[in-house]
C-alpha positions, 0 to 999 in steps of 0.5 A: 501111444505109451505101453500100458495106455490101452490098460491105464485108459479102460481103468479110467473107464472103471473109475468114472462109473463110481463118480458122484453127480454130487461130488466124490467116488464111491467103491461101487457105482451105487454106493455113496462117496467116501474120502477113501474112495476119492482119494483112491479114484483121484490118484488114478486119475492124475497118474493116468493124465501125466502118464498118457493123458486121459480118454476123450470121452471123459470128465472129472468134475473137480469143482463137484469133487471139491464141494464134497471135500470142502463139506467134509472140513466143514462137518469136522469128520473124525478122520483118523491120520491116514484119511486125514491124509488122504484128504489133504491129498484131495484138496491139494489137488483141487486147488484148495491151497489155504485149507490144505494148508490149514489142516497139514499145520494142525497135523504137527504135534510133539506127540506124533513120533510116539505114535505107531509107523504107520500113524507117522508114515501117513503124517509124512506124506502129508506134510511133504505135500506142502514141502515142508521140512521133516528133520526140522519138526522132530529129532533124529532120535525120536524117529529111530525107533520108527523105523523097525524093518520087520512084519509083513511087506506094508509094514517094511515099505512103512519103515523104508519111507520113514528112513529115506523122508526123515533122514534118519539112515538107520536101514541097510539097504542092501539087505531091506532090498534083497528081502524086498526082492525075496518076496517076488514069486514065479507069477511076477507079483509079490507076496506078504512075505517071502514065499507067501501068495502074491496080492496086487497091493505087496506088488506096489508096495515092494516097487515103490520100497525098491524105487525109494532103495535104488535097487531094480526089480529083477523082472520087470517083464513078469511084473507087468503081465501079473499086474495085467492078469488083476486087471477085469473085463471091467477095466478095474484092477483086483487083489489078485486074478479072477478076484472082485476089482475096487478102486484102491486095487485099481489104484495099486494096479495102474500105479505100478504098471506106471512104475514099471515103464522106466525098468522096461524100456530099459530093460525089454528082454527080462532079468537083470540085477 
């Protein structure tokens, strides 16, 4: 057994209880489906299935999950860059390869890169789920003023991804990293800024940035036991301890304790730089 089966298995549990019979999760057992919940939901699922496989006990109804999808292409849902993303996702896990398709290739617009980062970034992560080829869509000179390393922690992982996906080279590294690492506080987690209260969501963000950067987080020990106190008696992760958990938070939670296996095997006993 892996080290965090036990957490990552009860965060199963979670999920499933806000499966639909009719296709897709909702952010509670009661509430409707929604492409946000989903994709959340579908991304916990396979993380946990390549991390240590899912419980026994278990079924996720991809062919009921792909109906609802198919039916939200077919209704034209005005979704905006990020749920059209997201969305992509979805189908691109439940096998809908010429919808995905589809859909990636109308994202393409020479007007993308004036829009926000945060527009581009969900367009990146879209169109690299097909493999397709960035630096061949836009010039490098379009992308620059994108990647604007400034703002609070999400904004930073934006301009980070954006630089590393593109090519672009316009970030020091070094020093993104150490204001990445600036933000960790004594309870493990991560903050929105350096010295503000850790939230589950800056923790993921800041181990992904870090990931991307190559540079380690200094304690992966305290990491692992702060994402562990988001985690409820329900098996779901929230913002912060003692908070309501949801399915994004859950997602953030189990990601990162995913993230954090390879730094703690190699690194057991604690700091290192």
């Amino acid at each position: 057994m892996r080290q965090f089966t036990e957490n990552l298995h009860e965060s199963i549990f979670f999920t499933c209880k806000r499966q639909k019979d009719s296709g897709g999760f909702g952010a509670t057992p009661r509430l409707p489906a929604t492409v946000e919940d989903t994709y959340h939901a579908l991304r916990i699922v396979d993380a946990v299935e390549r991390y240590c496989g899912l419980p026994s006990n278990i079924s996720i109804h991809k062919d009921r999950h792909k109906k609802f999808l198919l039916g939200l292409v077919e209704s034209k849902s005005n979704l905006e860059m990020k749920g059209r993303y997201q969305l992509i996702w979805c189908l691109n896990w439940c096998g809908v390869q010429d919808i995905t398709t589809e859909l990636t290739h109308a994202l393409v617009t020479d007007e993308l890169p004036g829009k926000s980062p945060e527009v581009f970034f969900y367009f990146l992560r879209a169109v690299r789920i097909l493999g397709l080829d960035v630096k061949s869509l836009f010039q490098v000179e379009q992308i620059v003023p994108l990647v604007s390393f400034e703002g609070i922690m999400f904004r930073r992982w934006v301009a980070i991804f954006i630089n590393e996906a593109t090519g672009s080279k316009v970030l020091d590294n070094a020093f993104a990293a150490r204001w990445i690492l600036a933000c960790q506080n004594y309870d493990g987690g991560f903050g929105f800024l350096p010295g503000s209260t850790s939230y589950i969501e800056n923790t993921y963000y800041a181990l992904k940035a870090l990931s991307v950067l190559g540079y380690p987080v200094r304690v992966p020990i305290d990491v692992a036991k702060y994402l562990i106190g988001c985690q409820t008696g329900s098996g779901g992760f929230s913002r912060k301890a003692g908070a309501a958990p949801f399915l994004d938070s859950t997602w953030y939670g189990t990601s990162a304790l995913i993230y954090l296996q390879a730094a703690l095997e190699e690194f057991p006993q604690g700091r290192y730089s």
